[in-house]
C-alpha positions in Angstrom: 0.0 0.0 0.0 3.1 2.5 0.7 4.5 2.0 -2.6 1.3 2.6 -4.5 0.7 5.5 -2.3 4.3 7.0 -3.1 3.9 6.2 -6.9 1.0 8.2 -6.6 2.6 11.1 -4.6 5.5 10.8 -7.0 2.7 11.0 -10.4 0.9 14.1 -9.5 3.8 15.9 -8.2 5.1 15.3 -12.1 1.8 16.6 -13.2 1.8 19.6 -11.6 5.4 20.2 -12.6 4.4 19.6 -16.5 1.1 22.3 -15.4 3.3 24.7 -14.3 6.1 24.3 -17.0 2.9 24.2 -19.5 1.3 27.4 -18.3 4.6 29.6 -18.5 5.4 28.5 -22.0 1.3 29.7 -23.0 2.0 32.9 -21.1 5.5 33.3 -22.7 3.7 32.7 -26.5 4.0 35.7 -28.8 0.4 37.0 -30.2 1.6 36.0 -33.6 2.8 32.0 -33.0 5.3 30.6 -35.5 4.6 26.4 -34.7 8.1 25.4 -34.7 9.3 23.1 -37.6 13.1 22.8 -37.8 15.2 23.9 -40.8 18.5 23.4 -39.3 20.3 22.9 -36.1 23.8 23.5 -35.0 25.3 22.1 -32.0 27.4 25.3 -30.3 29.3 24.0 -26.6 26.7 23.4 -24.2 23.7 24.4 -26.1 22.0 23.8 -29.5 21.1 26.9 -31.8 17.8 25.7 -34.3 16.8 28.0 -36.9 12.6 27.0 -37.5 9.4 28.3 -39.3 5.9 27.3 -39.5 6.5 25.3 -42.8 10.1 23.9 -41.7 12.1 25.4 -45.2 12.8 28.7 -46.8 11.4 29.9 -50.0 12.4 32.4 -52.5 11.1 35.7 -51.5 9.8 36.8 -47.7 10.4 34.5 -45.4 9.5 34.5 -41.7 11.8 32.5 -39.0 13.0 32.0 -35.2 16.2 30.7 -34.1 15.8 29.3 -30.7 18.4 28.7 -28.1 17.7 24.9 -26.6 19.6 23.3 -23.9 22.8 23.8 -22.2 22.7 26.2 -19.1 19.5 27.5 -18.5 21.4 30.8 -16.7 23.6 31.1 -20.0 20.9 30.0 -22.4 18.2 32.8 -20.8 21.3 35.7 -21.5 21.8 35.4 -24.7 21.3 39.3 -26.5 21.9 41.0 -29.8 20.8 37.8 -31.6 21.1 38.9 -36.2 21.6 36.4 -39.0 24.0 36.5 -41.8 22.2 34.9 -44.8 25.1 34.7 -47.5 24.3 32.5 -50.9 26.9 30.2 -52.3 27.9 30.4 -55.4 30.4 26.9 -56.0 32.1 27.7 -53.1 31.7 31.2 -53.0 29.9 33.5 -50.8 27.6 36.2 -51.7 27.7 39.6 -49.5 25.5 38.8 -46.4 22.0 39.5 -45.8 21.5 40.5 -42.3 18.2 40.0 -40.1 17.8 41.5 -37.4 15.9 39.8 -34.6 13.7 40.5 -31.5 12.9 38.6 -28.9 9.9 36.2 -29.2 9.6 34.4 -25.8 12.1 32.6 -23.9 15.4 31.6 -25.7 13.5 32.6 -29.2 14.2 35.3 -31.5 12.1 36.2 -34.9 12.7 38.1 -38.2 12.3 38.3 -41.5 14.5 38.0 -44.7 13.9 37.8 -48.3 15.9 34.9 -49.9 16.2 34.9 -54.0 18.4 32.1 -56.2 20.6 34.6 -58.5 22.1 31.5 -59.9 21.0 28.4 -59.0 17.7 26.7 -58.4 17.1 25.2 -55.7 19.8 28.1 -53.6 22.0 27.0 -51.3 22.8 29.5 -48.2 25.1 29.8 -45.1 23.2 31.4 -42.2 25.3 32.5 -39.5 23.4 33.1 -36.2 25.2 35.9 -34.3 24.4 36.5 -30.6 26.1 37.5 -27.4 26.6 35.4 -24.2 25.9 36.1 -20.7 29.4 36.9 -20.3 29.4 39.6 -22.6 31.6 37.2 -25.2 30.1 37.2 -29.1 29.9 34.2 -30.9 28.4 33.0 -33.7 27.5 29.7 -35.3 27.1 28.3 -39.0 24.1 26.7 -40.6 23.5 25.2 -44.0 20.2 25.8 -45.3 18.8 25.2 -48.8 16.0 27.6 -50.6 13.9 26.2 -53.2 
């Protein structure tokens, strides 16, 4: 009877964790909600960097997208500021001048923007995106992702 009794203890204590944890990330939700479908994902040190939209892959023209912080720390995830991206098209194994977003903050560890993406050459376009963003610390870093626009 004690061990059903502490299973039980243990099951609701997890439910109410998963309520809490459930009711912060609705709170935290933007007005405009992008579901989160990955494009790419880059393992940076002690966290992972995931660049997403609502259909999961860039097209040519506007595009909307988040790159969220995931993992790691949660102290040096939460402190992470001036978060841009370097979109720069590759050419054989060339790079085009970047295109820069700029993003703002959209929740916890998620920052949105918007680009406009063309292929000058090539169809389907391939693209470096390089996610720039400052730690906690105060150190910059950046991280490379390979993403493909059809």
């Amino acid at each position: 009877m004690k061990a059903k009794s502490e299973l039980f203890r243990k099951a609701t204590s997890y439910l109410f964790v998963m309520f809490i944890l459930g009711e912060t990330f609705v709170a935290a939700s933007p007005a405009v909600n992008v579901p989160d479908k990955t494009i790419a994902t880059k393992r940076a040190r002690n966290m992972s960097i995931v660049l997403t939209n609502d259909t999961g892959k860039l097209t040519r023209g506007e595009n909307h997208f988040c790159v969220l912080f995931q993992g790691g720390n949660p102290t040096s995830v939460s402190n992470i500021q001036g978060v841009s991206v370097d979109f720069r098209l590759l050419v054989g194994r060339l790079q085009e001048e970047p295109t820069t977003a700029h993003l703002r903050q959209n929740g916890v560890n998620r920052y949105c923007g918007d680009i406009t993406l063309g292929s000058k050459y090539y169809q389907p376009s391939s693209y470096y995106a390089f996610v720039h963003y400052v730690e906690a610390t105060g150190k910059k870093k950046s991280a490379r992702l390979h993403v493909t626009v059809k």
